[in-house]
N, C-alpha and C positions, 0 to 999 in steps of 0.2 A: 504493500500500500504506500510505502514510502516514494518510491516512483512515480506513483499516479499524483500524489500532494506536488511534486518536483515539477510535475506537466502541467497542473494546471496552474502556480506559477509560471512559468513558461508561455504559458498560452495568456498571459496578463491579468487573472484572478487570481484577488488577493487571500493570501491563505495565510491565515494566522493560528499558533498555538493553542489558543482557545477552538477556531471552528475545528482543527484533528480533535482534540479533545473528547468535544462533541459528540463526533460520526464515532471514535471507538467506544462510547459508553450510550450509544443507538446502539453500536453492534451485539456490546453484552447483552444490553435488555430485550434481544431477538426481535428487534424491529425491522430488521433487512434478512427475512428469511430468505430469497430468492435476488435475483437479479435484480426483475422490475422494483424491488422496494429500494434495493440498495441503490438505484438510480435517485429516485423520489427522495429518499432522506439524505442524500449526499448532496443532490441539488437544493434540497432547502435548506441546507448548512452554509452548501461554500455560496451560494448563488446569491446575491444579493442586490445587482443592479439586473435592468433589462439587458443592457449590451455584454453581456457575459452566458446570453444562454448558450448560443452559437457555440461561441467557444468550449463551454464545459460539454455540451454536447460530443464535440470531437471528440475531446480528453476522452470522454468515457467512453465512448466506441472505440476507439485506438486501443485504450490499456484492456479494456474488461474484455471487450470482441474482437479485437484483432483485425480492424476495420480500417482503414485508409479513405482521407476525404475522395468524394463522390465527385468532386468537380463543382463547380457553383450554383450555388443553391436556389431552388425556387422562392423567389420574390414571393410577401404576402400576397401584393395587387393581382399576379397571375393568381394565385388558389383562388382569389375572390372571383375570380373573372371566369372561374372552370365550371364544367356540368357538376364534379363532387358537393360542389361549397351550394349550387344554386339546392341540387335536389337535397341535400340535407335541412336548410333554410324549407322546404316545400313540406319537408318532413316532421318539423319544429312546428310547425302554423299546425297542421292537420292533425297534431295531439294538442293544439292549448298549449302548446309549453314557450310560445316567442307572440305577443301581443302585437301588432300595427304598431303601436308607440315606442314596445322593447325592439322591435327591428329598426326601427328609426333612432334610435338610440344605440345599435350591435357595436359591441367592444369587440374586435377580432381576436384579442387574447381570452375574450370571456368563453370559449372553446377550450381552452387549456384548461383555464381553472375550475371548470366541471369534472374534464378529466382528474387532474386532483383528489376532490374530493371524492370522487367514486370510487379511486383508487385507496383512501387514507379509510372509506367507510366500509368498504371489503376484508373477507378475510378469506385468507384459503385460496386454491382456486376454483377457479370453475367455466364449464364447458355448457355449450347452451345457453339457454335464454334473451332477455329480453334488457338489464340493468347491468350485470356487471364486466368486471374487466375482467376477459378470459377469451375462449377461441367459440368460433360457429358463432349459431345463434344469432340475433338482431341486435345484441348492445353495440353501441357507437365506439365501445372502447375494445383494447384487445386486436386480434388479427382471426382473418379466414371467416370474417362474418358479412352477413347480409347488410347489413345498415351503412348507407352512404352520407358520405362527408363525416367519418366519424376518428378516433387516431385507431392508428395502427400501433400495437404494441410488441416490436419486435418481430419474431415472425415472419414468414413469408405472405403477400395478401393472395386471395383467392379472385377478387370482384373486381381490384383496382378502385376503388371508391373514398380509399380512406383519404382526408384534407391532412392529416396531420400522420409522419410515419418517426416515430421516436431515433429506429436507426438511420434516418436517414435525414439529412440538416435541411428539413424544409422550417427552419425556427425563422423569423423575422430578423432580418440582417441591421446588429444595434453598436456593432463593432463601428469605432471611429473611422477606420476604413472604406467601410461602405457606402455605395451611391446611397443619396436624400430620394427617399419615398415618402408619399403621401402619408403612410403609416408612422415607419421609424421614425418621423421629424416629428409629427405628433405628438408621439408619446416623450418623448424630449422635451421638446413644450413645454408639454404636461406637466413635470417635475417645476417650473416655476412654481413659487408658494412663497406666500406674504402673510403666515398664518397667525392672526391676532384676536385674542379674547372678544365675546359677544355676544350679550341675549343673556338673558337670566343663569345664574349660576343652577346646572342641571348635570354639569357631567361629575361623576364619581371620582377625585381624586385619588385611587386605589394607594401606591407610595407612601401618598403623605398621609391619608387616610389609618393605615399602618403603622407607620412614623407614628404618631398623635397618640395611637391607643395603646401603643408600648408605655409612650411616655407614662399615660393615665395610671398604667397600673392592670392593665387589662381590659378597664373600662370602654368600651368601645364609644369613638370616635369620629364621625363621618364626614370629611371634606367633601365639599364640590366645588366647584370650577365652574367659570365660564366657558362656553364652549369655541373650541379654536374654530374660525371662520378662512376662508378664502380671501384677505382683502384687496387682490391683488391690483395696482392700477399701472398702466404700461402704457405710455409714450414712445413714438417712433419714428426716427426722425430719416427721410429718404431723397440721397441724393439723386435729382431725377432728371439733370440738363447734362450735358454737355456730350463729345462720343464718347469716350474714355470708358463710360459707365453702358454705351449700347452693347458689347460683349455680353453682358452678365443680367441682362432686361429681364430675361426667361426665369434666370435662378432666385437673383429676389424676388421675383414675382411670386416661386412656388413658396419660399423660404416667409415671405410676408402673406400670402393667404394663411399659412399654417399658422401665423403668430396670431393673426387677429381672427381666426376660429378659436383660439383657447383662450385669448383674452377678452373676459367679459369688459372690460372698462380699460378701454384702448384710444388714445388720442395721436392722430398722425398729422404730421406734420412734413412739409417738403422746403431743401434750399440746393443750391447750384453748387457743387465744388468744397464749401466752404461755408459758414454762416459767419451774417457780418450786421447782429444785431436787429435782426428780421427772420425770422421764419415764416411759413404758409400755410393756409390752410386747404390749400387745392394747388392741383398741376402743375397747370399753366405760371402758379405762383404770381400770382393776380391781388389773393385776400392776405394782408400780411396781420401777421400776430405781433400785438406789441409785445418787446422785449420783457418789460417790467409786467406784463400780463402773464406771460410764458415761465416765469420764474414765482409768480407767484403758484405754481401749480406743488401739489403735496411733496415736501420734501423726500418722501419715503418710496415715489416713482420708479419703476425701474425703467430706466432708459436704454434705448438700443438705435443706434444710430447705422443705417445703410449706407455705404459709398463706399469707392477704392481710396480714398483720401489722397490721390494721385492727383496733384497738381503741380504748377511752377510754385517755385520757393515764395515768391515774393507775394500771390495770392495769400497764403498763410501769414507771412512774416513783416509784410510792408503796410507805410499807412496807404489809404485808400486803394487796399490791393485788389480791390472786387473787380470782377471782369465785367459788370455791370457797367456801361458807361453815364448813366445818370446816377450812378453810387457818388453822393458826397461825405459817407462814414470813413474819418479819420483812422476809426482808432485797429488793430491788426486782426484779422481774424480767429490767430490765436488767441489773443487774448480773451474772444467773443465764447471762444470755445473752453479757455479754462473755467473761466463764468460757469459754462452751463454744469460743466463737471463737478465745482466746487457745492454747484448748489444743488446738485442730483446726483450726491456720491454715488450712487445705487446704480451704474449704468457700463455700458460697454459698446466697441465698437465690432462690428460686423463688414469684413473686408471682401468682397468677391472673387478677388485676385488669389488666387494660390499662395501660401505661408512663402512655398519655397524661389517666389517670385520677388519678393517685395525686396530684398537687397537689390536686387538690379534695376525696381523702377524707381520713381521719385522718391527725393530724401525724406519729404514730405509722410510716407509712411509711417516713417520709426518715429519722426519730430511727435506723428498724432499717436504714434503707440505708447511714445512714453507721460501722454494723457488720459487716454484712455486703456481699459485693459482691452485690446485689438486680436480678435479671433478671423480665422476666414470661413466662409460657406461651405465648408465640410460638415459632416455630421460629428465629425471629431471634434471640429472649432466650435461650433454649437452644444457640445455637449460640453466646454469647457465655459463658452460664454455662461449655459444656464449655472454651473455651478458658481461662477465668478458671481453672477446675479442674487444666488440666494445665499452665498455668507456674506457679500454686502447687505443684505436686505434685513439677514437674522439680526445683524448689529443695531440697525436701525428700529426693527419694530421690537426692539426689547425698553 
């Protein structure tokens, strides 16, 4: 086992003394009697973020099965797009078990964590029927059975039906690596949290709850809590003139629909290259927002600013450096930009250009990297900007 802990280090899951710990005193209490468990409790050990299923997936088909990757993996968007995912979904409705509203609502990981549970609420195995994970029969889970769009559990399949095959890396690609899907940016996203007490004190502080009645003597003691809320409010600010920026139209595009699907309380704003004491509130950049209006916006904002920050020096650094020729603003654009930074610690910028570009284009990259913390449109840079976002943010709403 000690090799398998080595690989998935290696495979960049982080494995700590405590989670071994863990999976060996699972193993005494006979909770991995078979394969499939020992999959299920090792990945709810070491697994902890989404972009690590992929990975622990190989690990443990390499070391346990002797298994070599498949080659590149199927994209969520294709399964969604295949006859398995539709007549499964056809499957769902005609037992009552997926409402009109819950399908309008379908979490594509909420397929997994059915399986889960099916798997945590079984014991044994079993062959036949209609519920659990085992071979034949209609359950959705398992292998060699009738019910489509369901996972395959190992196994060879009979039908070709199943959406989900445990040996084989059809997981949702959350690795820094991989192309931006409508999916994986999503749930990216989704990790933003601005999470702040709210509404009547209702939740059970269990802890302190504990804490309290030690103190008492035994006496039992009940805290509650406010309950943590969503507050989260996101500004965005897009650079949307010049050519510089026509390369990469496509990708903020998809990269900005996805922000402002997960954020409920989203204010955008647009400037040219640089802002120079004006921002916009449309395109064309026609409606300008006053400065001293735009600053009074909640301190606690998470800010996300689009552009390659790719311009001439003197744009950034000079007085009346705007390319605007009816520009009469003296004072430098940096300076307009430390402004906005100082007074919306909470923010980051989002570069389109390639990481490993930006030394060779304008200096003007590194001058804005070393104000703001500047990620590029990878899903890698984006899953660093959102982490950049929420330990600025924990600081803030504490």
């Amino acid at each position: 086992m000690i090799d398998f802990f080595y690989q998935l280090r290696r495979a960049g899951i982080p494995v700590s003394l405590r989670y071994v710990l863990e999976l060996y005193r699972g193993l005494q209490r006979g909770l991995a009697a078979n394969l499939d468990q020992l999959f299920l409790l090792s990945r709810l050990i070491f697994v902890k973020k989404l972009e690590h299923y992929d990975a622990f997936e190989q690990v443990f088909s390499s070391f346990f099965l002797g298994r070599e990757t498949e080659g590149k993996p199927m994209d969520w968007e294709d399964l969604l797009a295949g006859k398995p995912f539709h007549d499964w979904l056809r499957d769902q409705i005609g037992q009552g078990l997926l409402t009109p509203q819950q399908l309008r609502d379908y979490d594509t990981e909420e397929l997994l964590r059915r399986f889960w549970e099916t798997v945590l609420a079984q014991r044994g195995e079993h062959h036949g029927g209609n519920t659990w994970v085992g071979t034949r029969g209609r359950s959705p889970y398992g292998h060699g059975g009738l019910h489509g769009g369901g996972v395959r559990v190992h196994g060879s399949g009979l039908y070709g039906t199943a959406q989900k095959v445990i040996e084989k890396r059809n997981y949702l690609q959350y690795s820094g690596a991989s192309r931006l899907s409508t999916e994986n940016l999503r749930q990216v996203l989704a990790s933003l949290k601005s999470l702040q007490p709210a509404g009547p004190e209702t939740d059970l502080d269990v802890d302190e709850s504990i804490a309290l009645t030690a103190r008492n003597g035994g006496e039992i003691e009940l805290v509650f809590r406010r309950e943590l809320r969503n507050r989260l409010k996101v500004m965005v600010f897009l650079d949307n003139g010049g050519w510089s920026m026509a390369p990469y139209v496509n990708l903020v595009r998809t990269v900005f629909r996805r922000v402002r699907d997960v954020c409920r309380e989203l204010k955008v704003f647009y400037f040219h290259n640089c802002i120079y004491g004006t921002v916009y509130e449309d395109e064309p950049r026609t409606r300008g927002v006053p400065w001293e209006k735009l600053l009074n916006e909640s301190r606690d904002s998470r800010v996300i600013l689009f552009g390659d920050a790719n311009m001439a020096p003197a744009e950034l650094m000079a007085s009346y450096g705007s390319l605007d020729v009816h520009s009469m603003v003296r004072k430098p654009g940096i300076q307009w930009l430390k402004e906005l930074r100082n007074t919306f610690p909470c923010s980051v910028w989002l570069n389109p250009i390639p990481k490993d570009r930006w030394s060779r284009e304008s200096s003007t990259i590194r001058t804005l990297g070393r104000i703001f913390p500047m990620e590029d449109l990878t899903l890698g840079g984006i899953q660093a900007a959102v982490a950049v976002l929420n330990t600025q943010g924990r600081a803030l709403d504490r």
